[in-house]
C-alpha positions in Angstrom: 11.8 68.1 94.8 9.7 65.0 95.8 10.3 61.6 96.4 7.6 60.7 94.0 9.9 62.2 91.1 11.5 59.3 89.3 14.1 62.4 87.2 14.7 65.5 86.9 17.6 68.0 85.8 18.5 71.1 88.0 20.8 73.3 86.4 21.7 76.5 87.8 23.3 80.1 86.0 27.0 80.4 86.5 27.7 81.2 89.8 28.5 85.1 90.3 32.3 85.1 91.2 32.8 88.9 92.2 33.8 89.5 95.8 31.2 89.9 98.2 30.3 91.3 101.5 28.9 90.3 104.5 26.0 91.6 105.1 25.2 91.9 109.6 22.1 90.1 110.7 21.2 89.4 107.0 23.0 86.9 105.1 26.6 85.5 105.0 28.3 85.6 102.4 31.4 83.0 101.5 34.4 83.7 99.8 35.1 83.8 96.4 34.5 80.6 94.2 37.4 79.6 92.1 35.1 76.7 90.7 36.8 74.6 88.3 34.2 71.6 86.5 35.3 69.1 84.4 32.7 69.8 82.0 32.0 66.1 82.2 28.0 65.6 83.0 27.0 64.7 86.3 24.2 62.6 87.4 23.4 61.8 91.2 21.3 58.8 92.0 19.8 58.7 95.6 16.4 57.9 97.4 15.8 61.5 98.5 15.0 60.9 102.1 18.1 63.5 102.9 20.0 61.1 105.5 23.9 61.6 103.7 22.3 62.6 100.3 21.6 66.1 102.3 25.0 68.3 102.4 25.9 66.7 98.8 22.7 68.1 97.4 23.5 71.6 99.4 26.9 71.5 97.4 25.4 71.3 94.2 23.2 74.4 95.2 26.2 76.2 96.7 28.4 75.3 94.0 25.5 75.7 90.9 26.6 72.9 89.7 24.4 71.4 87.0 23.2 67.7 87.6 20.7 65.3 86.0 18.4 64.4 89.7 17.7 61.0 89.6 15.4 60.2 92.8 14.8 56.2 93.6 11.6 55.1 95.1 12.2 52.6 98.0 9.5 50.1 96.7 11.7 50.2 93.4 15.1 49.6 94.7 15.6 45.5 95.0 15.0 46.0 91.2 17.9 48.3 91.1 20.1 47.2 93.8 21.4 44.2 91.8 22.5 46.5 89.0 24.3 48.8 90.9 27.9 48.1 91.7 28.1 47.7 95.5 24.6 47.2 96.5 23.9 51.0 98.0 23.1 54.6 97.2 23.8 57.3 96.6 25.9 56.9 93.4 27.2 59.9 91.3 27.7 59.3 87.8 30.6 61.9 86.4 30.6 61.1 82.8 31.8 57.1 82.5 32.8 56.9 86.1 30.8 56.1 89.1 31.4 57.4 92.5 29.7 54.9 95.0 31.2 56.1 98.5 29.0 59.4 100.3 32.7 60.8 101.2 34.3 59.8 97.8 31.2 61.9 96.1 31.5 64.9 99.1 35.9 65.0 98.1 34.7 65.7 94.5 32.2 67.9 95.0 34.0 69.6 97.3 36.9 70.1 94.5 33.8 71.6 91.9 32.7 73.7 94.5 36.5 75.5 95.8 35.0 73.5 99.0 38.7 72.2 100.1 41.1 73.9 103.0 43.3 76.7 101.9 46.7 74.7 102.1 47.4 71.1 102.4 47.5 71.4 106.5 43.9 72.9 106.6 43.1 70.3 104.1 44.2 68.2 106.4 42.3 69.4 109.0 38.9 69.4 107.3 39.2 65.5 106.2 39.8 65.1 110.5 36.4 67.0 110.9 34.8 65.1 108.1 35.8 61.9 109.1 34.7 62.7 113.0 31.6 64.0 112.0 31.2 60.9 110.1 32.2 58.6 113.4 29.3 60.3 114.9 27.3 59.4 111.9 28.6 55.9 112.4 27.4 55.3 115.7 23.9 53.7 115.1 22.6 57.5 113.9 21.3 55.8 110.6 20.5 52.6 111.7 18.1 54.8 114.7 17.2 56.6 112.0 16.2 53.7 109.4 14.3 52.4 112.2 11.7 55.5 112.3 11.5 55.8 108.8 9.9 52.5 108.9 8.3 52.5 111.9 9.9 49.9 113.7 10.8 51.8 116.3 8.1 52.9 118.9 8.4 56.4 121.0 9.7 55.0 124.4 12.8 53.3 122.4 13.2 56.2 120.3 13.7 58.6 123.8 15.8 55.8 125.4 18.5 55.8 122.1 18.3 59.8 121.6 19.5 59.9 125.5 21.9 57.1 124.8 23.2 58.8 121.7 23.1 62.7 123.2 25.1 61.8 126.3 27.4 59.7 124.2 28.7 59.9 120.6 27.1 63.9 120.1 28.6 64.9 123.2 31.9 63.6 122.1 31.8 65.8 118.8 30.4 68.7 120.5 33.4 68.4 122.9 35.7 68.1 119.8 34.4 70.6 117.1 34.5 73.4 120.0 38.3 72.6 120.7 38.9 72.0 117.1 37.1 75.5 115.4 39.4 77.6 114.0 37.7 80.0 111.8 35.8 82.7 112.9 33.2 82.3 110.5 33.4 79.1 109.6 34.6 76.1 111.4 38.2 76.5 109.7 39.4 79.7 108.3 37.1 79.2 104.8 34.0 77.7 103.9 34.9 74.1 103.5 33.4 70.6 102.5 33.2 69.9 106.6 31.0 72.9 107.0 28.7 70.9 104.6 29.0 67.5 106.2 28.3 68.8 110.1 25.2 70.8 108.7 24.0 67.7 107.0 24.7 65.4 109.7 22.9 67.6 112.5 20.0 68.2 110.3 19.4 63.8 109.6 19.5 64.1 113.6 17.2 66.9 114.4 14.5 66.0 111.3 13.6 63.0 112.7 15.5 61.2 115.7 17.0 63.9 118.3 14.6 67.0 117.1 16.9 69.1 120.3 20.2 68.1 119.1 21.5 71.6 118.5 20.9 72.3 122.1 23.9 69.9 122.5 25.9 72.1 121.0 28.7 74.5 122.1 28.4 78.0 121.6 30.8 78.0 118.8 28.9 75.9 116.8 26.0 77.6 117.6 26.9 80.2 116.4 28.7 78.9 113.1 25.1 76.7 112.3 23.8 80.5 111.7 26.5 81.2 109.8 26.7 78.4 107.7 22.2 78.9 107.1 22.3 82.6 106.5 24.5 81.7 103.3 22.4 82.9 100.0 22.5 79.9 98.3 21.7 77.1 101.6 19.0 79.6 103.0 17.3 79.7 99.5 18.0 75.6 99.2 16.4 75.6 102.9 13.7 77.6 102.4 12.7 75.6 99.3 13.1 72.0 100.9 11.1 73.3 103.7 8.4 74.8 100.9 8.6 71.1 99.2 8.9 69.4 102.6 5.2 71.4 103.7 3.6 71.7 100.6 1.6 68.6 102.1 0.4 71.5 104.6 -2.0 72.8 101.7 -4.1 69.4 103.4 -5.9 69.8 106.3 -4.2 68.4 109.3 -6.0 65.6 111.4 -5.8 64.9 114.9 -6.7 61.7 116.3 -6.3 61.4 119.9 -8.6 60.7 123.4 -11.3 63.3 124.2 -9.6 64.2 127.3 -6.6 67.1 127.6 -3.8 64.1 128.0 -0.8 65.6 125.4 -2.5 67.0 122.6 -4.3 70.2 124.4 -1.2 72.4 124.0 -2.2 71.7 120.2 -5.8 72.4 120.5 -5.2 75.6 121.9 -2.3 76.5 118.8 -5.5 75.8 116.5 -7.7 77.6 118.3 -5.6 80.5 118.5 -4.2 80.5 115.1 -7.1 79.5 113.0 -5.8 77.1 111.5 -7.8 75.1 109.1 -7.6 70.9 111.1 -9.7 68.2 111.5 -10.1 66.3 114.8 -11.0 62.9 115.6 -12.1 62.4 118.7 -11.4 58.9 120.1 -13.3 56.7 122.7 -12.0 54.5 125.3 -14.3 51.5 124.6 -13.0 51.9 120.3 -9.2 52.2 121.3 -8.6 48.1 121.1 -10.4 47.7 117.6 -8.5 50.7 116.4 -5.1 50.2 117.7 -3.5 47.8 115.4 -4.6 50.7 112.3 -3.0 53.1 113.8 1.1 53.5 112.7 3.0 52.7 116.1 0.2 51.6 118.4 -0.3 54.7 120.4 -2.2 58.3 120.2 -1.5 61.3 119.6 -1.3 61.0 115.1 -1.4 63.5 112.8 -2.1 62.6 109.2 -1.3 65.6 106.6 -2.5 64.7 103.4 -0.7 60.7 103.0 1.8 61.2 105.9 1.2 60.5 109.5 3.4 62.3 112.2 3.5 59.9 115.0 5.2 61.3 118.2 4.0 64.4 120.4 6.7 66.4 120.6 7.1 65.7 116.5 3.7 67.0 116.0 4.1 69.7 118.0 7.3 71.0 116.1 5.3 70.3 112.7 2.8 72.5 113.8 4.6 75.1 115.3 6.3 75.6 111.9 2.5 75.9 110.0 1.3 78.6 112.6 4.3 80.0 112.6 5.1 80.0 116.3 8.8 77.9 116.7 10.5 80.6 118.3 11.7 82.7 114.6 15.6 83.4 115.4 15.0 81.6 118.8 14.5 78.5 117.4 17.0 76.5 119.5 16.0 78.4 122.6 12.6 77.7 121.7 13.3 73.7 121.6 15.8 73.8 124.3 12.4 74.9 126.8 9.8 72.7 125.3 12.3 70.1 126.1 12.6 70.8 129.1 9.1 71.4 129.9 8.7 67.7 128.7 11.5 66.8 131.2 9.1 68.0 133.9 6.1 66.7 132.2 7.9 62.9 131.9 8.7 63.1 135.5 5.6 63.5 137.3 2.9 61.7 134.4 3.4 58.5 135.7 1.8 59.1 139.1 -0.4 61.7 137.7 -2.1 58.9 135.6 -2.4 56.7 138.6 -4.4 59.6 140.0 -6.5 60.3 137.9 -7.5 56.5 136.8 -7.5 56.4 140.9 -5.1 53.2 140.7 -2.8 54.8 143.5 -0.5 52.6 145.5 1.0 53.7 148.4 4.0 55.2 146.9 1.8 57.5 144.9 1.8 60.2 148.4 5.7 60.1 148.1 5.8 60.2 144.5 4.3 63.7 144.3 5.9 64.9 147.4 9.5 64.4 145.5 8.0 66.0 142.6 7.2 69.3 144.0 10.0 68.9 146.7 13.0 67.7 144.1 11.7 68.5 140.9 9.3 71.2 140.3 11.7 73.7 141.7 15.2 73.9 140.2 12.3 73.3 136.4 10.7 76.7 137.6 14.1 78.0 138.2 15.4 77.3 134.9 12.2 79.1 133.7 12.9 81.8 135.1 16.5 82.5 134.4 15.9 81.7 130.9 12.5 83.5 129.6 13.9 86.2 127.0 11.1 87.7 126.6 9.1 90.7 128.8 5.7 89.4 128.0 6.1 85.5 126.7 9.2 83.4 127.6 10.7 84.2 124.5 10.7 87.5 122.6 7.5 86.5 120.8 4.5 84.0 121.8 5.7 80.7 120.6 5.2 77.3 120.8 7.1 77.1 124.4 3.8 79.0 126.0 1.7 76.6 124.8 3.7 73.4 126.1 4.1 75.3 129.8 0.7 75.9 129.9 -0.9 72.7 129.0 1.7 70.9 131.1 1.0 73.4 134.0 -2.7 72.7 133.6 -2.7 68.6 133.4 -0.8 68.8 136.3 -2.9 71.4 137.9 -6.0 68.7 137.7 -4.5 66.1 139.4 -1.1 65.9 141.1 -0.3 69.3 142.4 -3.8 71.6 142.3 -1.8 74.1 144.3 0.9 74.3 141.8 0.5 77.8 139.9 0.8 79.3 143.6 4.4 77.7 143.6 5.5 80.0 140.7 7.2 83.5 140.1 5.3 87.0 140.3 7.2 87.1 136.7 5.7 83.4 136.0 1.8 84.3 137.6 2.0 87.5 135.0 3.0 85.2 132.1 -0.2 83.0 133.1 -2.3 85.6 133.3 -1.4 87.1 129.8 -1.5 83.6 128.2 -4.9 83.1 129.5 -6.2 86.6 128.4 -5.4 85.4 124.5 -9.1 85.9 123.1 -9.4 82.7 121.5 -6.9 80.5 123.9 -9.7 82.2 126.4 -12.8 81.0 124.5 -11.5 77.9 123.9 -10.9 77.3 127.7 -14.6 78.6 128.3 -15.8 76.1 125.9 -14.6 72.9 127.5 -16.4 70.9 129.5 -15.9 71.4 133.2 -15.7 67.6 133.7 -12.8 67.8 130.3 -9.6 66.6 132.4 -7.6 63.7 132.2 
């Protein structure tokens, strides 16, 4: 469902209450719902942007609970706001009482929905998860978050806050869900309402401010966040957001950036390779002032899908690894957890590599690259190394990881360290050789310019 949807009503068939099995490396499936409904009708009143809206509308799919979907446009809501009884959304209507608190609605819910522990102790145990989950939430998350959806927030202070926020608040819940998971399947011993919650939460984080969060996580959440997304009802709710969420993809995707390699030629070569139908717009030094102050945040690389603009590389990058299909399948977080790191190696040495290449060199510059390749560039290939999955790519199929290593590898290549591919693994140097024997990667490579660097 859109946000340009002022109402709608989902409504669902009565859920199927017959035991089930699990199904191995298929789908999960949760135990039997002894959903009770009051019969009274619900109506849920939000501005559809996900954020704490997102595990509430998962219960309603998991629970097929009937609703009446009432979506607020932001340009609407200083109408509304006035009328509403504390100022904020969401709101859930259940018959002539309103529900105005996100946890007040997810307690409900999670009573329609047989969503609650098994006995009062894991009851109590699932409002300690919800509520630390929540402190997490608390700690600027949405305020970060707000900040992008508007775009007041530019890329530099956006990586800044994700550090500040990974290293602080996530790693404190990370550190507390894997002491605190008791079920094997689930994060207590049944699917509860703080399966929902940490879902939703992680997903506000990774759809827009810390796209890696996962990688944050312990093992046994890890493993539960495939759990809890290979349930029937949240893969099909996924898989239908994502459908809604892309449906913009039926436009043809435009890039605006520099004609020079810079960040985007990892992309160039995805299109090239894929076929993708895109548009480019090349852009010239001399025209970058003029058309500076158009552009959403001030900086290159955009990508404008139909009337959104992705603004940040490794956001565009994601976006289109998800249209050509290449974000790592069932290796997703492995997938991110490499390009990240790749851009970890790509953040350290850009700096002097731009003072190369623009030939404004000082007289650190020399020692600058020397503690790159001495300091940095080896424990990055190491890590390569020990984690490539795959016998042919660095995971088990091409992804979008090959494509980030080699236009990384290459920019560097062209300026800082020209002798770098010789610094890498037999296993690495056969990697590199199969990447650049792709037939269209390879004739788009032929086709550049010789003089095409930067």
């Amino acid at each position: 469902m859109g946000c340009n949807e002022s109402k709608d009503v989902t409504t669902y068939p009565k859920k199927d209450t017959s035991p089930k099995k699990t199904v191995p490396g298929n789908s999960v499936a949760p135990q039997t719902s002894s959903k009770k409904t009051t019969g009274c009708p619900i109506k849920f009143t939000h501005f559809g942007d996900g954020g704490r809206c997102e595990p509430l509308m998962m219960i309603f799919a998991y629970g097929h609970i009937p609703y009446e979907n009432e979506i607020i446009n932001p340009k609407d809501w200083p109408a509304i706001k006035p009328k509403t009884k504390m100022g904020t959304l969401p709101i859930m209507t259940v018959g002539s009482e309103e529900l105005v608190s996100s946890l007040a609605i997810l307690t409900y819910l999670a009573g329609e929905a047989d969503l609650k522990g098994a006995t009062p102790e894991e009851q109590a145990a699932c409002d300690s998860l919800v509520y630390s989950i929540e402190e997490c939430r608390g700690a600027d998350l949405f305020l970060n978050r707000f900040a992008l959806l508007t775009k007041s927030m530019d890329e530099e202070t956006r990586l800044a806050k994700a550090k500040e926020f990974t290293e602080g608040p996530l790693a404190k819940l990370s550190k507390h869900l894997e002491a605190s998971i008791t079920g094997s399947t689930w994060l207590l011993s049944k699917l509860t309402a703080a399966d929902f919650w940490l879902y939703g939460t992680m997903k506000a984080m990774t759809d827009m401010f810390i796209p890696d969060a996962w990688s944050s996580m312990g093992p046994k959440v890890q493993k539960w966040r495939d759990n809890f997304r290979n349930i029937p009802e949240i893969k099909e709710y996924l898989d239908k957001q994502c459908a809604g969420s892309t449906a913009m993809s039926k436009d043809v995707m435009k890039l605006t950036y520099f004609d020079v390699r810079g960040r985007v030629e990892p992309y160039r070569m995805i299109f090239a390779h894929t076929g993708v139908p895109h548009e480019e717009e090349r852009v010239k030094f001399d025209d970058w002032p003029a058309m500076k102050p158009t552009t959403p945040m001030g900086y290159l690389p955009v990508l404008r899908v139909g009337g959104s603009e992705i603004t940040t590389s490794l956001a565009i990058l994601k976006y289109i690894a998800k249209e050509c299909g290449l974000d790592g399948r069932d290796e997703e977080a492995t997938c991110d957890t490499i390009v990240y790191t790749i851009e970890d190696c790509r953040s350290a040495v850009f700096p002097t590599r731009f003072k190369i290449r623009s030939k404004t060199e000082d007289e650190e510059t020399p020692s600058k690259v020397t503690e790159f390749v001495e300091k940095t560039l080896p424990p990055f290939l190491d890590y390569l190394e020990r984690h490539m999955t795959g016998t042919k790519w660095l995971l088990k199929e091409l992804s979008v990881a090959d494509f980030w290593l080699y236009g990384t590898m290459e920019v560097i290549e062209d300026s800082a360290v020209p002798d770098i591919w010789s610094r890498v693994s037999p296993r690495l140097q056969a990697w590199k050789k199969d990447f650049e024997a792709l037939p269209k990667v390879k004739d788009y490579c032929d086709s550049r310019p010789k003089n095409y660097t930067l």
